[in-house]
C-alpha positions as CSV (number, residue, x, y, z in Angstrom):
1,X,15.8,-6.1,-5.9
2,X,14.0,-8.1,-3.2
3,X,10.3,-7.2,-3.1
4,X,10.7,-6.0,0.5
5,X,13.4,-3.2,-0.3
6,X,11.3,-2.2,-3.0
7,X,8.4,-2.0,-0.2
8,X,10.5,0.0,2.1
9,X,12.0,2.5,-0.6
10,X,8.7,3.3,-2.3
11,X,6.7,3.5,1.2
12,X,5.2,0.7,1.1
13,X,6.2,-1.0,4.5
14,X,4.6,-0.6,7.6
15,X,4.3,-3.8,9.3
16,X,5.6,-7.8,8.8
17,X,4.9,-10.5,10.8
18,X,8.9,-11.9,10.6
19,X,10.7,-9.9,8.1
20,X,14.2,-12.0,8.2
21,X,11.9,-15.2,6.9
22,X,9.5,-13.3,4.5
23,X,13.2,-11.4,2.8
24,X,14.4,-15.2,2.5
25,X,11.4,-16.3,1.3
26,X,11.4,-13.7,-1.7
27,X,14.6,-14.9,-2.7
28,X,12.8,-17.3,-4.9
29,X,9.2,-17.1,-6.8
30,X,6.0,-17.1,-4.3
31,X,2.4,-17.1,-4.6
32,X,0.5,-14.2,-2.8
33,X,-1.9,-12.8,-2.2
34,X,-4.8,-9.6,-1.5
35,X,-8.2,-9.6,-1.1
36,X,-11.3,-7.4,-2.6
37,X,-14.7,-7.5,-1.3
38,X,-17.3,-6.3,-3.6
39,X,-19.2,-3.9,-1.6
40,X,-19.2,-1.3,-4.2
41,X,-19.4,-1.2,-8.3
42,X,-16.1,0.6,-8.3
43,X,-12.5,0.1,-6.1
44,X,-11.1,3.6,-5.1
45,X,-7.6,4.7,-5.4
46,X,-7.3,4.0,-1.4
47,X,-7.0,0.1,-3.0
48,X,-4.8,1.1,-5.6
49,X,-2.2,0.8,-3.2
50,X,-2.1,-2.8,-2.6
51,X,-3.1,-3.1,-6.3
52,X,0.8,-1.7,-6.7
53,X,1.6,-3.9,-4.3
54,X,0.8,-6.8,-6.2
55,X,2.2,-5.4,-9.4
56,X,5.7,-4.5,-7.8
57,X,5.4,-8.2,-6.4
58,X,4.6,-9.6,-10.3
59,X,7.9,-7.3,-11.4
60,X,9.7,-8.8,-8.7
61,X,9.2,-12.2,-10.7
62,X,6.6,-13.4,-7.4
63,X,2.6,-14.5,-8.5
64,X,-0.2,-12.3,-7.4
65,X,-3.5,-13.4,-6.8
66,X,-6.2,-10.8,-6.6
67,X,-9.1,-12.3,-4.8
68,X,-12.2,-11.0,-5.3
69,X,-14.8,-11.3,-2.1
70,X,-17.4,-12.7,-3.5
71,X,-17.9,-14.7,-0.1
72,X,-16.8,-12.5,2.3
73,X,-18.6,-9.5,1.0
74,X,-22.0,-11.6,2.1
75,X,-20.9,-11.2,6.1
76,X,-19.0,-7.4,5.8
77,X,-15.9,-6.4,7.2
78,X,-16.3,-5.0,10.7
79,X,-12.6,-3.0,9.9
80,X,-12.6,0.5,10.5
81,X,-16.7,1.1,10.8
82,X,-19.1,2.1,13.6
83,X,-21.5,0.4,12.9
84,X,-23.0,-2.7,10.4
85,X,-22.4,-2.7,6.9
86,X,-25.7,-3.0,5.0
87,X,-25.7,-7.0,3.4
88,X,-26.0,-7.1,0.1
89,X,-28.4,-9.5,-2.2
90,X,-26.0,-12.1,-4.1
91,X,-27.0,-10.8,-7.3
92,X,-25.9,-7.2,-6.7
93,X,-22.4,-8.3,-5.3
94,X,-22.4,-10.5,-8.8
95,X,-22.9,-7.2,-10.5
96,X,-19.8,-5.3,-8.4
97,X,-17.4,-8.3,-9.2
98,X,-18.2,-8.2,-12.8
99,X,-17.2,-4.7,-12.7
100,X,-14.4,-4.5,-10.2
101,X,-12.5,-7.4,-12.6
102,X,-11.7,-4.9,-15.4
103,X,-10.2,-2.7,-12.5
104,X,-7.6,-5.1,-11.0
105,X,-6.3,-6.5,-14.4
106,X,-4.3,-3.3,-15.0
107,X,-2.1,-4.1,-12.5
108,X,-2.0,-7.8,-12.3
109,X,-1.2,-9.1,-15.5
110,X,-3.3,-12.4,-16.0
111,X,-1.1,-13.4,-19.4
112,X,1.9,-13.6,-16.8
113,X,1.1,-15.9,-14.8
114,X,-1.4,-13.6,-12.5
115,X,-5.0,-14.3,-11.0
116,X,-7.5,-13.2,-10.2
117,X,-9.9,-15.7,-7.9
118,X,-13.1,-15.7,-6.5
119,X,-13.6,-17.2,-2.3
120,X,-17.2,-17.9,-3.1
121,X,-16.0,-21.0,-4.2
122,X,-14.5,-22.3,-1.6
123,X,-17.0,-20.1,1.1
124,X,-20.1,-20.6,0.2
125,X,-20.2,-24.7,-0.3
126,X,-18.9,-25.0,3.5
127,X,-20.7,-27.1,5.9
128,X,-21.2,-25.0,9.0
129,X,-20.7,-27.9,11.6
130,X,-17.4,-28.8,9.9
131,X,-16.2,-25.3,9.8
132,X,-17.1,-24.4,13.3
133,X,-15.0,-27.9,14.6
134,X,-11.6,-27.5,12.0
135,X,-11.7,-23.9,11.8
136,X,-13.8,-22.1,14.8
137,X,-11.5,-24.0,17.4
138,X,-8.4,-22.5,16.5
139,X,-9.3,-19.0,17.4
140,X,-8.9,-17.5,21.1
141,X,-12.5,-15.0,21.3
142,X,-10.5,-13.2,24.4
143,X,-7.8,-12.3,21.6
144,X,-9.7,-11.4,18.9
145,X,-11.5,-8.9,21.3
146,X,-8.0,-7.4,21.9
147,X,-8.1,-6.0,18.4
148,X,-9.1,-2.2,18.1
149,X,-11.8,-3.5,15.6
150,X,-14.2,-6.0,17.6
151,X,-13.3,-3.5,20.8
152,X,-14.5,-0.7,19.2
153,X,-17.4,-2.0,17.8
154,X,-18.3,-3.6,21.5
155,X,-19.6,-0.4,21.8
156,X,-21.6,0.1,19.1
157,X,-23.4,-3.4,18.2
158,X,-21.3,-6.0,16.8
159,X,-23.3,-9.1,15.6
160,X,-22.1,-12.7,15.6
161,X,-22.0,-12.5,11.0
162,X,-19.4,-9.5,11.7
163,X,-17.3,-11.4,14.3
164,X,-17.0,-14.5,11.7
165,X,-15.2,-12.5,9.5
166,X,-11.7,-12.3,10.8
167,X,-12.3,-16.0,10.6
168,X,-13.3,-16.5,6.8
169,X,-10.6,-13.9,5.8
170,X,-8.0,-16.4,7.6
171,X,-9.3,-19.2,5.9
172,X,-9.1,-17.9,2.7
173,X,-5.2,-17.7,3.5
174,X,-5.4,-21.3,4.2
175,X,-7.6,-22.2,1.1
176,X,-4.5,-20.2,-0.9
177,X,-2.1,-22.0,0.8
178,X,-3.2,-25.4,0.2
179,X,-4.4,-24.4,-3.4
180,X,-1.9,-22.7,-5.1
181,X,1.3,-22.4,-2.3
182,X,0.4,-18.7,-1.1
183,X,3.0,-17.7,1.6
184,X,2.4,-14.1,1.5
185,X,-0.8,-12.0,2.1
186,X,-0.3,-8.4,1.9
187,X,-3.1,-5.2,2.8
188,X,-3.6,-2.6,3.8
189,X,-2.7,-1.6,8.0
190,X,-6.5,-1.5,9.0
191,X,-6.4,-5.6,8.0
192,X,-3.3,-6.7,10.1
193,X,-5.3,-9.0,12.8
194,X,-7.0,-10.4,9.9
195,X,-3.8,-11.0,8.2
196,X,-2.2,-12.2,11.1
197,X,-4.9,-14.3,11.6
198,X,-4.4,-16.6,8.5
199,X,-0.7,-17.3,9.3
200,X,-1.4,-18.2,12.5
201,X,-4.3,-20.6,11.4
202,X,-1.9,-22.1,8.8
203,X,0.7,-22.5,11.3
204,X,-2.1,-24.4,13.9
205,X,-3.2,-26.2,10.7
206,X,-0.9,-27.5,8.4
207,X,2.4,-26.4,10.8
208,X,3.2,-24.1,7.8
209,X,5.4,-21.1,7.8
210,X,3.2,-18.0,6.4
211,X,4.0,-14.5,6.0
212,X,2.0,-11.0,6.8
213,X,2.8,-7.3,4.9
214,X,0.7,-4.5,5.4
215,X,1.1,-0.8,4.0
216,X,0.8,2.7,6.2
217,X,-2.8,3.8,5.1
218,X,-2.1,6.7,2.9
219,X,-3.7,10.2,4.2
220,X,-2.9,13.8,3.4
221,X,-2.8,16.4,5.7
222,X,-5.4,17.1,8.2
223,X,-6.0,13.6,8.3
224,X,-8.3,13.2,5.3
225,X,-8.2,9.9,3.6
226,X,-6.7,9.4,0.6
227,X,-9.2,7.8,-1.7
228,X,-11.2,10.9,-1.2
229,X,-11.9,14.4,-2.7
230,X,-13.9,17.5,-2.1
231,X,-17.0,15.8,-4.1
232,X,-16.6,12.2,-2.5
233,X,-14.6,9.1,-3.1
234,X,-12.6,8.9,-6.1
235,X,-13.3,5.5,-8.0
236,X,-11.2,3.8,-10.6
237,X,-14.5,3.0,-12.3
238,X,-15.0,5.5,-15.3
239,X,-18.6,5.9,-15.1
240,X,-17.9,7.0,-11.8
241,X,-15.2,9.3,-11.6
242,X,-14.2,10.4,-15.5
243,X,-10.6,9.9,-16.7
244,X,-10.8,13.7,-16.6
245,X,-11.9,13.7,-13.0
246,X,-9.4,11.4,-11.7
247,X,-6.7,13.3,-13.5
248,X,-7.8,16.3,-11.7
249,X,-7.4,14.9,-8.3
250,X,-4.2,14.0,-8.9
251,X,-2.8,17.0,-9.9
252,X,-4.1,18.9,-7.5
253,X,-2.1,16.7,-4.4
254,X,-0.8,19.0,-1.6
255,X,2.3,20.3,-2.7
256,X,4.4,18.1,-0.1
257,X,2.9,14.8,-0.8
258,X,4.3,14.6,-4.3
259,X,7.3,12.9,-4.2
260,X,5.6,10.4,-1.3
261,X,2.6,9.8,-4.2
262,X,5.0,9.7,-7.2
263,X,6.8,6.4,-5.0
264,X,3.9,4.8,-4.1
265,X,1.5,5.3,-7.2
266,X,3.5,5.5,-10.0
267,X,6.3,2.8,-11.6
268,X,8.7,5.5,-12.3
269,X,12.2,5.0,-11.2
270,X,12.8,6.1,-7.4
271,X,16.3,8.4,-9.1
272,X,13.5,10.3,-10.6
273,X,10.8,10.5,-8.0
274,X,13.3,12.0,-6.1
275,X,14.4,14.6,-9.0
276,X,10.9,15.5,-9.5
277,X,10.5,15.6,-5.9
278,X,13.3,18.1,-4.9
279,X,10.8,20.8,-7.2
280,X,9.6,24.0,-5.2
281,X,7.0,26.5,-5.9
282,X,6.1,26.9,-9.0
283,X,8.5,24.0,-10.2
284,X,6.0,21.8,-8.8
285,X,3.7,22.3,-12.1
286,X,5.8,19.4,-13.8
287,X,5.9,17.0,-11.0
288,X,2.2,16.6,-10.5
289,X,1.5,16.7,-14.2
290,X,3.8,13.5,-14.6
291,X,2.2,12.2,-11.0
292,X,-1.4,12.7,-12.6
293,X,-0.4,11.3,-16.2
294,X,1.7,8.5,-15.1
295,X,-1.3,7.4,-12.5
296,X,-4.3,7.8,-14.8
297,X,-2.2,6.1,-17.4
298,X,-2.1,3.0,-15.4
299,X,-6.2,2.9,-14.7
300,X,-7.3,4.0,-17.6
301,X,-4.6,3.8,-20.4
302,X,-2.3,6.0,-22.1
303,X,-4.4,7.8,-24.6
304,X,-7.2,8.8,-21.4
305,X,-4.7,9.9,-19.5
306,X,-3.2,12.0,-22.8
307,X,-7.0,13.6,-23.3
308,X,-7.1,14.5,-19.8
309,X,-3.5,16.4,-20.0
310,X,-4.8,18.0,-22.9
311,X,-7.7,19.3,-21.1
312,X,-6.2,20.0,-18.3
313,X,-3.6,21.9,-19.7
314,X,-6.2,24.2,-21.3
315,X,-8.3,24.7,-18.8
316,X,-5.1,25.6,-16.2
317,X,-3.9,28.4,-19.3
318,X,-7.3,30.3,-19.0
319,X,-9.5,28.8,-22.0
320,X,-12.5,29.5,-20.5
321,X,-14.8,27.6,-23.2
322,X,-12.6,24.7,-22.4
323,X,-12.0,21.6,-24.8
324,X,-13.8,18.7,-25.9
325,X,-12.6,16.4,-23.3
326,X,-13.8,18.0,-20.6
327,X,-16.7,15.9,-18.7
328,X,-19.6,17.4,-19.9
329,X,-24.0,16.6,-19.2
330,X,-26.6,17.6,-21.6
331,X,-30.0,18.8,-20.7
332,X,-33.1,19.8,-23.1
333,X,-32.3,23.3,-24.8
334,X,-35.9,24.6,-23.8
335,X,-34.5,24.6,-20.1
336,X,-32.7,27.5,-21.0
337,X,-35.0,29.5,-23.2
338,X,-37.0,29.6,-20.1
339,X,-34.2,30.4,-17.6
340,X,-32.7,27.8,-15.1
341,X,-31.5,28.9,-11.6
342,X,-27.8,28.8,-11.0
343,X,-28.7,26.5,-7.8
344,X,-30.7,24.1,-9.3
345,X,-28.5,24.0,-12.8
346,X,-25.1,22.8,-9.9
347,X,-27.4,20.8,-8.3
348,X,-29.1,19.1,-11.3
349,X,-25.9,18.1,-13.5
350,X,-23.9,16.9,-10.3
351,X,-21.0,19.7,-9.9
352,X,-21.3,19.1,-6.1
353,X,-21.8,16.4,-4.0
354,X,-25.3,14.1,-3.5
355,X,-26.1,17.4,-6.2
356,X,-27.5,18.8,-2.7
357,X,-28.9,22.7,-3.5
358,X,-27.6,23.4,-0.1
359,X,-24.1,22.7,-1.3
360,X,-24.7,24.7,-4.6
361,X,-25.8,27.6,-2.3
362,X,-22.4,27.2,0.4
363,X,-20.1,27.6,-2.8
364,X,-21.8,30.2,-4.2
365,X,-21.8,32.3,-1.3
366,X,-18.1,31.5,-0.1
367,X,-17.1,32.2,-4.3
368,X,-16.6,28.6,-5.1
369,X,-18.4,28.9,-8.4
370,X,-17.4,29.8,-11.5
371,X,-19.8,29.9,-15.1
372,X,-17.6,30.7,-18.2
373,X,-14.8,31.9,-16.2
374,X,-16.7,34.5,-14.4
375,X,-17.4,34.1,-10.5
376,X,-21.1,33.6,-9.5
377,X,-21.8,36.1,-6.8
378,X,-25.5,35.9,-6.6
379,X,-27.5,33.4,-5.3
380,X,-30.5,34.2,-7.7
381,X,-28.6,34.6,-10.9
382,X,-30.5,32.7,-14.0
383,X,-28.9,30.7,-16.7
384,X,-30.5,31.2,-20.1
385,X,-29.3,31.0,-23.6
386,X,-27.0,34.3,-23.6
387,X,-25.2,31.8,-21.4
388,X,-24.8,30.0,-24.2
389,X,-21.6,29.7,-26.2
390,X,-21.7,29.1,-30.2
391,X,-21.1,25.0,-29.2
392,X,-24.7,25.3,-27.3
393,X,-22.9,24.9,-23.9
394,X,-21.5,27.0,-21.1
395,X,-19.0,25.7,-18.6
396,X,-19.2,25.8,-14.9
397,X,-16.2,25.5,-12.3
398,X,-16.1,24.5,-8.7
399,X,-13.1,25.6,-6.7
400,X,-10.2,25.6,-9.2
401,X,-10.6,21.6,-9.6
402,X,-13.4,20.6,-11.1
403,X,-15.0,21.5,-14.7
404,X,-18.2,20.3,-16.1
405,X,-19.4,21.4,-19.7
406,X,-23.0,21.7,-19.8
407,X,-25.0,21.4,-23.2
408,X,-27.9,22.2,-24.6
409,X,-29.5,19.2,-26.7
């Protein structure tokens, strides 16, 4: 199939900049292209979607260049923010890209022809005067202040670093193009003036013909984004959300997402996304198991995402000791010969968010906490060694989602 009717069946289209040329353009091998800034130590499964974009692309016999933003993450991204991003020292954004590398190469496949690039090479060594004269004259200021982002952030502050960004994203397109024959750029819909930005500068430039895709943003309902949870963003990073985590989330998608997530997520065959998708009720069990193996498989490998079924499956048929693979923290056993208050114990081993004690209080009182399958009902109830099962470890619940084993050690 041509990428672009894989796009539109899996959900993947929202907007092109001239579909008839980018469909004939697919027709043979391309280069193309996304981009990563490092402003974090982890991606989030809100950038697993263009990761999958890039893979379908590499299926699709096309070459995908992940670019890491080890340039662009020195000015920010104005896109979809209020107010400045805080800048970052060049050695911490060194640290996120040496992390964020292992996270991309699941999809992009570097030993088949993939790769994964850095625009601090070509960004940082510019010569400003030179830059402002080839590349600052080709953009209208009146147009790019017709985009919701600078417009929006008119409002709020928006400093001349933020304002250069749109230009360095486009230029990166360029560098691509020149480099390695990139046609294609492809994001999410929150980066379409950017996007559109880079073809038009290779079109003023080199009088090139260069194409723009960008995906919906994926939300669920109510609006909520989908890279988050109840306890914060979930990150394809391990250290920072567990296997067994990120499992969790998945399996617990609104019941009428499923099919849409199965499309978009997963590599399974659309015949049997739509199989699993016609499931009701109950039925639904099965679909979101295969949605939550088949997506934690891909991040993390097959046997994480079989250790986090396993758990999972126990946990969901009442085993309230809960197995091995379940996350688990261990603080000093001494702790509990003394007694350790149920609010600080949440708070302390991170089963809510920021592990505020405010939060720890809110679930308990509205029945959101759970310690060895029992409900927590009071606020002053103390943890201490008859807590303790015969492994040295009790488990606590929040909501029916997330488990954490706590140990003594």
């Amino acid at each position: 199939m041509n990428a672009l009717d894989v796009f539109a069946e899996r959900g993947f289209l929202k907007d092109v900049s001239n579909l008839e040329g980018l469909r004939a353009a697919l027709e043979s091998p391309c280069t193309v292209y996304c981009g990563y800034d490092a402003t974090a130590p982890s991606l989030t499964i809100g950038n697993q979607v263009t990761l999958m974009m890039l893979a379908w692309l590499q299926r699709c016999g096309h070459r995908p260049i992940a670019l890491m933003g080890g340039g662009t993450t020195m000015v920010g991204d104005p896109s979809g923010r209020t107010k400045e991003r805080p800048l970052l020292r060049p050695e911490d954004i060194e640290a996120n890209l040496a992390r964020l590398r292992p996270q991309v190469t699941p999809f992009v496949d570097l030993e088949r022809g993939g790769m994964l690039l850095d625009n601090s090479a070509w960004l940082i060594p510019l010569r400003l005067i030179d830059f402002l004269r080839d590349i600052g004259s080709r953009f209208n200021v009146h147009q790019m202040l017709s985009f919701e982002t600078y417009r929006t952030r008119l409002e709020h502050g928006l400093t001349f670093l933020e304002f250069s960004y749109q230009l360095l994203q486009a230029y990166d397109f360029l560098q691509l193009h020149r480099d390695y024959g990139c046609l294609l750029q492809v994001g999410g819909s929150d980066q379409w003036p950017n996007i559109l930005a880079g073809v038009d500068l290779i079109r003023k430039v080199d009088g090139a013909e260069a194409y723009a895709l960008v995906a919906p943003l994926i939300t669920l309902p109510g609006g909520a984004k989908i890279s988050k949870s109840e306890a914060g963003a979930v990150f394809l990073s391990p250290e920072l959300t567990t296997p067994y985590d990120y499992y969790q989330y998945w399996i617990n998608a609104p019941d009428a997402e499923v099919e849409s997530l199965l499309a978009i997520f997963t590599f399974l065959p659309m015949d049997e996304v739509r199989r699993l998708g016609r499931r009701q009720g109950a039925d639904l069990r099965e679909p979101k198991e295969v949605l939550a193996y088949e997506v934690t498989a891909i991040v993390h490998g097959e046997q994480a995402a079989e250790a986090a079924r396993r758990a999972s499956r126990a946990l969901f048929a009442g085993d309230s000791d809960g197995p091995v693979d379940v996350p688990s923290v261990t603080i000093p056993e001494e702790r509990f010969a003394s007694g350790v208050p149920i609010v600080d114990l949440i708070a302390e081993v991170g089963l809510v968010a920021g592990g505020s004690k405010r939060e720890a209080r809110r679930q308990i009182e509205q029945g959101g906490i759970s310690l060895n399958g029992e409900q927590v009902a009071s606020l002053d109830r103390v943890v201490g060694t008859a807590d303790l099962g015969d492994d040295k470890a009790l488990l606590l619940r929040l909501g029916k989602k997330r488990y954490l084993k706590v140990r003594a050690g």
